[in-house]
C-alpha positions as CSV (number, residue, x, y, z in Angstrom):
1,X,0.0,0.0,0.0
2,X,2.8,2.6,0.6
3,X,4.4,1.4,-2.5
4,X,1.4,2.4,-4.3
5,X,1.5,5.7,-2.9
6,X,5.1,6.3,-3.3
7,X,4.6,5.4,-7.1
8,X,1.6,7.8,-6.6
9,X,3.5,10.8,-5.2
10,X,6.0,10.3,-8.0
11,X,3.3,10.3,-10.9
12,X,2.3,13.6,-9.4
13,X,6.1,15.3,-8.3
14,X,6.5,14.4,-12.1
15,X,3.5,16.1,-14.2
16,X,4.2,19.1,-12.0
17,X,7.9,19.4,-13.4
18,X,7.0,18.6,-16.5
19,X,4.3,21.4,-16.5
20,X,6.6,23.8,-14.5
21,X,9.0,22.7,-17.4
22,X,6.1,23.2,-20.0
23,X,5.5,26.5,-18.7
24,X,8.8,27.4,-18.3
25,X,8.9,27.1,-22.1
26,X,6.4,28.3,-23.5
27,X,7.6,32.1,-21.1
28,X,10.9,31.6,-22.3
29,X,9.6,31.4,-26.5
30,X,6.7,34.4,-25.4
31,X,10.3,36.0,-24.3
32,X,12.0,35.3,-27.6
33,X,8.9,36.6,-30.2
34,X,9.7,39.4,-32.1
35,X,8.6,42.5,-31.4
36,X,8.3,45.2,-33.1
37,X,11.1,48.3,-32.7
38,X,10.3,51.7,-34.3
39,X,13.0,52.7,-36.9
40,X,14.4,49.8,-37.2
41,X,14.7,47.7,-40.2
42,X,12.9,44.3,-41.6
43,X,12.8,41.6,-44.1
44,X,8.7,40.5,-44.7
45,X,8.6,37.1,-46.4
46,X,5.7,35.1,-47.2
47,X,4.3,32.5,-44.8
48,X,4.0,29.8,-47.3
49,X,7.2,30.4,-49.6
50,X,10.0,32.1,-47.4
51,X,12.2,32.9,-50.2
52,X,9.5,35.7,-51.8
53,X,10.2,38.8,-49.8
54,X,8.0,41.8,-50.0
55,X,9.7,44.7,-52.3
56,X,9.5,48.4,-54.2
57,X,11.2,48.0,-57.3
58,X,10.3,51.4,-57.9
59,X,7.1,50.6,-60.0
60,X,3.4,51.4,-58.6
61,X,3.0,48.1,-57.4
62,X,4.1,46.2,-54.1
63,X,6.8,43.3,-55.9
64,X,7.6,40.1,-54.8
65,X,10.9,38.3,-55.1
66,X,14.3,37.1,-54.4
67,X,16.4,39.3,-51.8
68,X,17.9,42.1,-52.8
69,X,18.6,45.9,-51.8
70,X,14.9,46.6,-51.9
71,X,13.8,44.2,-49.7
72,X,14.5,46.6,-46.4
73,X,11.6,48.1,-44.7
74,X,11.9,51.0,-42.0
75,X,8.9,50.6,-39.3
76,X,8.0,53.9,-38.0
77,X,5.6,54.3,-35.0
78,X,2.8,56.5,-35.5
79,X,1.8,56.9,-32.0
80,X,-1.3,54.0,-32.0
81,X,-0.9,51.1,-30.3
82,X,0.5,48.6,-32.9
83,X,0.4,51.0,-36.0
84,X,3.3,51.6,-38.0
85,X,4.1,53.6,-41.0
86,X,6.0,50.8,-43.6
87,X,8.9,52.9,-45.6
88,X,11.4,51.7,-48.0
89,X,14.8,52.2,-47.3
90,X,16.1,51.8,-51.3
91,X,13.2,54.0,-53.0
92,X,12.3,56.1,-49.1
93,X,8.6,55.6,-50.2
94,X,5.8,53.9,-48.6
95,X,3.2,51.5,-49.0
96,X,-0.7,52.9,-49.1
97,X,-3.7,51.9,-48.1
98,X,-5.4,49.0,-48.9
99,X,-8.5,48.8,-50.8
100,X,-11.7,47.2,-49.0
101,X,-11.9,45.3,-52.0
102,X,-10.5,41.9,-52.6
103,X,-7.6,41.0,-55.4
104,X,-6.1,45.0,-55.3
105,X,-3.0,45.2,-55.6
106,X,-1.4,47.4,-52.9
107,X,0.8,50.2,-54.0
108,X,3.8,52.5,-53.0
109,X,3.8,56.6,-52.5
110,X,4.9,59.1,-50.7
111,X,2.3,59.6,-48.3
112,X,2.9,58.0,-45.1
113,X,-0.2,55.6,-44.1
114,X,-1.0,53.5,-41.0
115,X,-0.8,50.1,-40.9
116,X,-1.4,48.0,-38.3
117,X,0.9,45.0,-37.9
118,X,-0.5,42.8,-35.8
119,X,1.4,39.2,-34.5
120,X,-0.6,36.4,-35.3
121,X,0.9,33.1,-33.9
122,X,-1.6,30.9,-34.5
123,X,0.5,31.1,-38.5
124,X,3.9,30.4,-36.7
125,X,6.6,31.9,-35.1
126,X,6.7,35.7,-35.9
127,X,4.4,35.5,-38.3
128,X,2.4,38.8,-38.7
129,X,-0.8,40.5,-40.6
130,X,-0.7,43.6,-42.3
131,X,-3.7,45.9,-42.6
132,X,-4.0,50.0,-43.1
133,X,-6.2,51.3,-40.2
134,X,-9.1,53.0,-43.1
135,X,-10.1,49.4,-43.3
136,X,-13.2,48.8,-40.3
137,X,-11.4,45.3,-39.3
138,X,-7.8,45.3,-38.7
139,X,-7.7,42.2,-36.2
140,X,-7.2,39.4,-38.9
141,X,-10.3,37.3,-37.7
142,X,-13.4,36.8,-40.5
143,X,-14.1,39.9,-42.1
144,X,-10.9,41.4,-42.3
145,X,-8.8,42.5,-45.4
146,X,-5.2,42.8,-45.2
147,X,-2.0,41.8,-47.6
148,X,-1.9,38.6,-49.8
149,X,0.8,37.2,-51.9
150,X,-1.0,37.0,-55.6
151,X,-0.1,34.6,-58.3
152,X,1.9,37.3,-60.4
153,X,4.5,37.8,-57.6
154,X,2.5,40.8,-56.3
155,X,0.8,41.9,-53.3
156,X,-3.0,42.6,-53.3
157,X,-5.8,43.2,-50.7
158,X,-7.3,39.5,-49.6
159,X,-9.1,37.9,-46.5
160,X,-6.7,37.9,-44.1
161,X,-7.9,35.6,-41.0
162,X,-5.2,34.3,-38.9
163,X,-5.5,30.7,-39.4
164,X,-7.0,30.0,-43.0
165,X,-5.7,31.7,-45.6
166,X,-2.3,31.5,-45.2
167,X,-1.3,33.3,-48.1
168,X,-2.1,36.5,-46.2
169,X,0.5,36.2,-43.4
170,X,4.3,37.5,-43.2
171,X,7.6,36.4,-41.5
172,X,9.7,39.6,-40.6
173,X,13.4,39.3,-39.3
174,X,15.1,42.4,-38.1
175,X,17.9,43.3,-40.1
176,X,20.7,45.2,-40.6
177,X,20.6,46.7,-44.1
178,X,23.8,47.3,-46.1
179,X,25.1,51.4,-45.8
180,X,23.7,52.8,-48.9
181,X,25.8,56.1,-50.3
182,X,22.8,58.9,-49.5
183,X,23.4,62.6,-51.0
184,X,21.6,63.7,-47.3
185,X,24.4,62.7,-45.6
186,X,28.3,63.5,-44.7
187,X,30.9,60.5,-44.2
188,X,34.7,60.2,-43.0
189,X,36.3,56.8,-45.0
190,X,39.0,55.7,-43.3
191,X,41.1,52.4,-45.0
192,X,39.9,48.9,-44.4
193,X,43.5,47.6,-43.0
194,X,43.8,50.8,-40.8
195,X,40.9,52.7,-39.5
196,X,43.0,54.7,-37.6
197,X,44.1,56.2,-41.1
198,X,40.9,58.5,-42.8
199,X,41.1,60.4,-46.4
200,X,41.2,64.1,-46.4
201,X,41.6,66.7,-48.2
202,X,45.0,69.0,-46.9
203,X,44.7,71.7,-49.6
204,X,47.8,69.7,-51.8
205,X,47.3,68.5,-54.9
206,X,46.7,64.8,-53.9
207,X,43.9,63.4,-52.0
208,X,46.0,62.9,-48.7
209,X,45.6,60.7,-45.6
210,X,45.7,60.7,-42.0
211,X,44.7,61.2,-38.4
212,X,40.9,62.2,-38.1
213,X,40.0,66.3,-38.2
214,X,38.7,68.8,-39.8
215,X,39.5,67.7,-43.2
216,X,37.9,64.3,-43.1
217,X,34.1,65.2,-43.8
218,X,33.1,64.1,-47.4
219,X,29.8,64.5,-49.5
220,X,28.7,62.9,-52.0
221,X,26.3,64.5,-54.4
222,X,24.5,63.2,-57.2
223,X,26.3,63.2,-60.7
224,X,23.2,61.0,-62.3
225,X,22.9,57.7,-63.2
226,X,23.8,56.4,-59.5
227,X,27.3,58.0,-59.6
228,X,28.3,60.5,-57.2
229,X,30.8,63.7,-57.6
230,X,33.2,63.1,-54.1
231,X,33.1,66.8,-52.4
232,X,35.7,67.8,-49.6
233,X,33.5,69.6,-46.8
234,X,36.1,71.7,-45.7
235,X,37.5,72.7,-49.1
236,X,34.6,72.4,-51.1
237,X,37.1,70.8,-53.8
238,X,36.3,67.3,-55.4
239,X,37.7,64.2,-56.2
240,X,39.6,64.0,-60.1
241,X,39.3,61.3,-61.8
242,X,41.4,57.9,-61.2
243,X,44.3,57.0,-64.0
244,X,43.9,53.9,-65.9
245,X,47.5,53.1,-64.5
246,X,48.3,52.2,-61.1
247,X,50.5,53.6,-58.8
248,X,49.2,57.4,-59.8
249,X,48.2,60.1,-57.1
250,X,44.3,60.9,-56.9
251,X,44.1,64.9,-56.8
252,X,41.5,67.4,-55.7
253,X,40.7,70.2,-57.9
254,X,37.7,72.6,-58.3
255,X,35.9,70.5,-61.0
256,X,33.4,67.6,-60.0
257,X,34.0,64.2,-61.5
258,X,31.8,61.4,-61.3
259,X,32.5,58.5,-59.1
260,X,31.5,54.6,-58.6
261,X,30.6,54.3,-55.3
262,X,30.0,50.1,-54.2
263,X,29.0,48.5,-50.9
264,X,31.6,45.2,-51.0
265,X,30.5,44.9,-47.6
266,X,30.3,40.7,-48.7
267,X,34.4,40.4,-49.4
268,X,35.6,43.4,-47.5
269,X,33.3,43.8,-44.4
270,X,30.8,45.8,-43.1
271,X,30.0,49.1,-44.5
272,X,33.3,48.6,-46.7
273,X,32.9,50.5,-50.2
274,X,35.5,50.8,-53.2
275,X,35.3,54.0,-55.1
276,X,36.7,54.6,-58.7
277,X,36.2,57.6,-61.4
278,X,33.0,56.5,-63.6
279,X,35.4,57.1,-66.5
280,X,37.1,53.8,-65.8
281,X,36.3,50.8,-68.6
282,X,35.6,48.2,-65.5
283,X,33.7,49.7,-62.7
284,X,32.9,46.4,-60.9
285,X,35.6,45.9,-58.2
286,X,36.2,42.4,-59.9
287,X,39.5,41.7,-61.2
288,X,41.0,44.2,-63.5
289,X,39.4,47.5,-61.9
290,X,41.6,50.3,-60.8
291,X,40.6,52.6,-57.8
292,X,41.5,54.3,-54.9
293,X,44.5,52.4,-52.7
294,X,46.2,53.5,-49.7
295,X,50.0,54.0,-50.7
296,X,52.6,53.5,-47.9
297,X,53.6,57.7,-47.7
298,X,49.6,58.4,-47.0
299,X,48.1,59.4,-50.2
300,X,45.4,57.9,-52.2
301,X,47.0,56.9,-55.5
302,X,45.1,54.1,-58.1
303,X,45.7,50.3,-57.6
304,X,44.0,47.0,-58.4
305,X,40.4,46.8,-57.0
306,X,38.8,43.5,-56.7
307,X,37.2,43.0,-53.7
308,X,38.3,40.3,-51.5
309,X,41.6,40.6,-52.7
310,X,43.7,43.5,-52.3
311,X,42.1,44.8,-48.6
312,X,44.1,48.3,-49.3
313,X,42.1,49.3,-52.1
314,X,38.4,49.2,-50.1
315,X,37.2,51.9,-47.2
316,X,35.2,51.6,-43.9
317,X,32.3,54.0,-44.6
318,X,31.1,56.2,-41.3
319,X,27.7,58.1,-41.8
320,X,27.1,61.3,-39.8
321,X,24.0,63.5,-39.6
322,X,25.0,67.1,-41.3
323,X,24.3,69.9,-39.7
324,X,24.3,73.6,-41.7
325,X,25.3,76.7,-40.6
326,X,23.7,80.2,-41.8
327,X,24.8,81.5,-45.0
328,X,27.2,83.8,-42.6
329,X,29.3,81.3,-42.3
330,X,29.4,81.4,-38.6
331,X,27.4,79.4,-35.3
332,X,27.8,78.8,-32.2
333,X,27.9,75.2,-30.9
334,X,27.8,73.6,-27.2
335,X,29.6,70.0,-26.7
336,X,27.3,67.7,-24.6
337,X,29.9,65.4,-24.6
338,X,33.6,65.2,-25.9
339,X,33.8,65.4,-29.5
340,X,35.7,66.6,-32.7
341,X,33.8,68.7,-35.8
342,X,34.4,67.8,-38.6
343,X,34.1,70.1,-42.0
344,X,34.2,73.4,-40.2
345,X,36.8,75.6,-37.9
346,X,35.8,75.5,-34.0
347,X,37.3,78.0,-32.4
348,X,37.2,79.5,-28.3
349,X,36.5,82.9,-27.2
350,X,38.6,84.8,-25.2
351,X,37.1,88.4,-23.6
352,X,39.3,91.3,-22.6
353,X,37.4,95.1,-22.5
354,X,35.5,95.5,-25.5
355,X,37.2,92.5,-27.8
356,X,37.0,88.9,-27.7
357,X,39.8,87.2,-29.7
358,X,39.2,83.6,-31.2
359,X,41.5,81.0,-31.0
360,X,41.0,77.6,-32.5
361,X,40.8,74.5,-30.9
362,X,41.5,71.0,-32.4
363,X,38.8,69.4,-30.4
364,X,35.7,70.5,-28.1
365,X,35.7,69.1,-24.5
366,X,32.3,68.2,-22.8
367,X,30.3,71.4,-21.4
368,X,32.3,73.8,-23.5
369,X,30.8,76.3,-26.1
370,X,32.7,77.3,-29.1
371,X,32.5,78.9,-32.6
372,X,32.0,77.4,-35.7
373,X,33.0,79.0,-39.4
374,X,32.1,77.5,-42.4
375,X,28.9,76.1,-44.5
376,X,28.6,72.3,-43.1
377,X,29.7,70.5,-40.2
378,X,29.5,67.1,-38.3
379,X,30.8,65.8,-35.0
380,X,32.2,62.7,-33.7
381,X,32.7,61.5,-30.4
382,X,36.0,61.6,-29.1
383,X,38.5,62.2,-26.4
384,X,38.7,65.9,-26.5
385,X,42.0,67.4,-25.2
386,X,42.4,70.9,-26.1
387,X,42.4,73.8,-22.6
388,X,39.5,75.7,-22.8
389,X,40.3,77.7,-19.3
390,X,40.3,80.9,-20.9
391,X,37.1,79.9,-22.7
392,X,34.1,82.9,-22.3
393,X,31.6,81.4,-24.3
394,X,29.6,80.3,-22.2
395,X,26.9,77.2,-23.3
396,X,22.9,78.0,-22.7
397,X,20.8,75.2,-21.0
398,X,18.1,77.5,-22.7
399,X,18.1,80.5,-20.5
400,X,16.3,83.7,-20.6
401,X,17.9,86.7,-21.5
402,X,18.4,89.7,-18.7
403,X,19.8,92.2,-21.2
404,X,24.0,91.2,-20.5
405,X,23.6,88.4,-22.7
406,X,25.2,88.6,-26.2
407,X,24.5,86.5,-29.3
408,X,25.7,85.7,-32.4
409,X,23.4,86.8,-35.3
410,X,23.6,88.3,-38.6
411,X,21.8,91.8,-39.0
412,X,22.0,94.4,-41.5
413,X,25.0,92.3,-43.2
414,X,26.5,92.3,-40.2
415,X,27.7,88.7,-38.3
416,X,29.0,89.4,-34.5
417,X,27.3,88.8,-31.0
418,X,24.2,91.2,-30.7
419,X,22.9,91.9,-27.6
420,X,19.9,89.5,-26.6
421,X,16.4,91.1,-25.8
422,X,15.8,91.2,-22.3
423,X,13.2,88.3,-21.8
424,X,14.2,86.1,-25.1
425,X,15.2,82.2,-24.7
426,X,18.5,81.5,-25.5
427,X,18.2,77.9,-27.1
428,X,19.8,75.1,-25.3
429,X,23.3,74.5,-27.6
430,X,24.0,77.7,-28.2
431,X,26.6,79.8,-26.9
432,X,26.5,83.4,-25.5
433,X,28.7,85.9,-24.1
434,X,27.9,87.4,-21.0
435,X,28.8,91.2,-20.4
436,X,28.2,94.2,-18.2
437,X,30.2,96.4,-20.4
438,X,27.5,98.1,-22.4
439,X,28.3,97.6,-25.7
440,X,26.4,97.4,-28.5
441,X,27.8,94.5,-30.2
442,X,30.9,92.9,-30.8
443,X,32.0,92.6,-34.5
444,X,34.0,90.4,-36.3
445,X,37.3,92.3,-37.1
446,X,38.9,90.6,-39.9
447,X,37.7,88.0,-42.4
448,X,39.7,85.2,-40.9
449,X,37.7,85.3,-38.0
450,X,40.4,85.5,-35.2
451,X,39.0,88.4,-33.5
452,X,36.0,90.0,-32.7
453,X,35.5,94.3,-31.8
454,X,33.2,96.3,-30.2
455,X,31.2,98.0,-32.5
456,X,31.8,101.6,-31.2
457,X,35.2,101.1,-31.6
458,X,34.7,101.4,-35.5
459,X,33.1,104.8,-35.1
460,X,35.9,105.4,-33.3
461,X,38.4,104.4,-35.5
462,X,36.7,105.9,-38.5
463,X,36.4,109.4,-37.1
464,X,40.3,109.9,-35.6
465,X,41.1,108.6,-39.5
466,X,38.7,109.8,-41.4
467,X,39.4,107.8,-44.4
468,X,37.8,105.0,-46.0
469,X,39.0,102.3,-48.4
470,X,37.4,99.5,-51.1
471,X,39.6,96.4,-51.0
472,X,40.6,98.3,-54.3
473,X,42.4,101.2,-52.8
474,X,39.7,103.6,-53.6
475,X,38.1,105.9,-51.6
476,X,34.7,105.4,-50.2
477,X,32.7,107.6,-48.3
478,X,30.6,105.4,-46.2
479,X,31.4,101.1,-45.3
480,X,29.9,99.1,-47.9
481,X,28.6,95.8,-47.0
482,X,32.1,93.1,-47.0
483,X,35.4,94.3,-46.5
484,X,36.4,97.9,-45.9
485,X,39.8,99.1,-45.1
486,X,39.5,101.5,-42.0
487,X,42.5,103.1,-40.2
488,X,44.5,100.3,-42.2
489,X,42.4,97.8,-40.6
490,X,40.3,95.0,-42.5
491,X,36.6,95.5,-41.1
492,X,33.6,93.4,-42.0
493,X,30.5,95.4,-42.6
């Protein structure tokens, strides 16, 4: 009789740790279902053939294929529970609405349009239905119309009822996409056996390599026909074209030439590119192109370029977001962190009376405000080590003015730090100069932006000389807006 109840005890100890174990499951694969993250990137393949992935070829129509560079889709949050705008990173459009109809096919535009993508498990493991929110049932039971893989490889409006028609259900994987070359963005490329070593653009004749600064920001704008011209930030110079021989310098020079620009992120590695002049008779980064090479006294000169062979010849990609300063050449900019700009002078501040003097800096610690000349800029994070204790730019957390605040602004054709109306925000990231002096303004002083005057120092200067001068040598009566020569002086007016 014990036995019995032993054996007993045992049959139960057991179908409780196999349900604990069950449970214990089935938690851990609730744990491990996708779920959906706003800007990032996914693959949708169908549920019956996983090898058809959801596309925009660029046509009206949704596609459906083989994988390729326009299989990537961007999920944007719209701010409703499990709605999502569904963009295409290759063509940047989106998919629209679907029909309430049956057997329409769904197509792209530019119009952002809600979907909702709901999980539906009861089709497998991170399967999902897709459904614009104008339809009146959006929860892929009876009734509802969402996405469906038609015959012709396309993707039309169907019943779309978790658990029948299978045909109307997706797979999505995150992804990582491939680095696409975009004309809205700035880069640094540093080499693919050194990324310690970037391309810049020095002001020589030959595109020149290096540590990372100033000179390492590059566009790329569009030359037509998916080729790029290859513009210094910095210098504004571009890219001339590659020799058909190897071992030749790449120059800079005011002309823009049109550039190959390839992801061989398969033989090289992730986000690595090879770039060669689109003049060249092979293009392909197979064997027998030439392009850019890292030679051994740091300039870019042409060499073989097939991918997967000669490493030297291929170039780690970094995207930045550009930022662009006022057609007066000049901002102010507050580090949140330590970092380095790229594509534009930074320089500190230093006040003494009625001048502040600017002196540049080769990086921008954490806290610290600074100046910035030139059109375009970027930063970086890095370990900033330049001494910014004489620093009086001060960074604004978005404080309001009291009156002894000055900022820079450009008025009347006029850049320099303007006194700030008593009461006005000054925006968090901007610098300021604080002041009980009185003056009006303080000017920029010469055109190489090194220091900066009080304004009624010019009226000063004017009336103890009296004189006048056009970067011509001839007489003027009054300033004219640009350079003026006063008391022998460069002034910017």
């Amino acid at each position: 009789m014990m036995s019995d109840k032993h054996e007993i005890l045992t049959i139960i100890t057991m179908r409780k740790a196999l349900f604990l174990l069950c449970a214990a499951f089935c938690a851990a694969q609730t744990l491990l279902a996708l779920t959906i993250e706003s800007g990032q990137y996914y693959t949708i393949a169908n549920r019956n053939d996983l090898s058809l992935y959801v596309k925009d070829t660029g046509v009206d129509v949704i596609q459906m294929g083989g994988f390729d560079d326009a299989c990537y889709w961007q999920f944007i949050a719209t701010g409703n529970e499990g709605c999502y705008y569904l963009k295409n990173k290759k063509t940047g459009r989106y998919a629209q609405q679907c029909s309430s109809a049956t057997e329409v096919n769904v197509t792209m535009g530019e119009t952002p349009v809600e979907y909702r993508v709901k999980e539906c498990a009861v089709e497998g493991t991170d399967m999902f239905g897709f459904a614009s929110t104008n339809l009146s049932n959006t929860d892929f039971t009876s009734g509802c119309v969402g996405w469906n893989w038609k015959g012709d490889n396309t993707v039309q409006t169907f019943a779309a009822a978790a658990g029948t028609n299978h045909r109307s259900f997706w797979k999505l994987t995150l992804v990582t996409p491939p680095m696409t070359v975009s004309t809205d963005k700035v880069y640094v490329m540093s080499n693919r056996n050194d990324n310690n070593v970037y391309i810049k653009d020095n002001g020589g004749d030959e595109l020149a390599m290096g540590d990372l600064d100033k000179a390492s920001l590059w566009q790329f704008e569009d030359a037509g026909s998916g080729t790029f011209y290859v513009r210094n930030v910095l210098t504004g110079r571009y890219a001339q074209a590659c020799d058909a021989q190897t071992e030749v310098p790449v120059t800079m020079g005011e002309t823009p030439v049109a550039y190959v620009v390839v992801n061989c992120s398969d033989q090289e590695g992730l986000d690595c590119f090879g770039l060669t002049s689109a003049d060249q008779g092979n293009t392909s980064f197979t064997s027998g192109c030439v392009g850019w090479n890292w030679r051994n006294d740091n300039i870019v000169q042409t060499y073989a370029a097939a991918a997967g062979t000669n490493h030297r010849s291929f170039w780690k990609f970094t995207e930045l977001e550009p930022q662009t300063i006022t057609t007066a050449s000049y901002a102010t900019y507050c580090a949140s962190e330590d970092v380095l700009v790229l594509g534009a002078q930074a320089y500190k501040g230093s006040v003494s009376g009625s001048y502040v003097s600017l002196a540049e800096v080769n990086d921008v610690p954490a806290g610290s405000a600074v100046v910035l000349k030139g059109s375009l800029y970027a930063t970086i994070a890095k370990t900033a080590t330049s001494d910014m204790a004489d620093n009086d730019l001060q960074p604004s957390t978005g404080i309001t003015a009291d009156g002894s605040q000055y900022i820079l602004a450009h008025q009347n054709g006029v850049t320099g730090f303007f006194r700030a109306k008593a009461g006005s925000i000054i925006p968090a990231g901007k610098a300021y100069i604080s002041s009980t002096a009185g003056v009006k303004a303080f000017l920029f002083d010469t055109d190489d932006a090194t220091d900066l005057k009080d304004l009624k120092d010019f009226k000063d200067l004017k009336d103890s000389m009296g004189l006048i001068f056009n970067l011509q040598g001839q007489r003027i009566q009054k300033m004219q807006r640009g350079i003026n020569i006063v008391g022998g002086r460069k002034v910017i007016y």
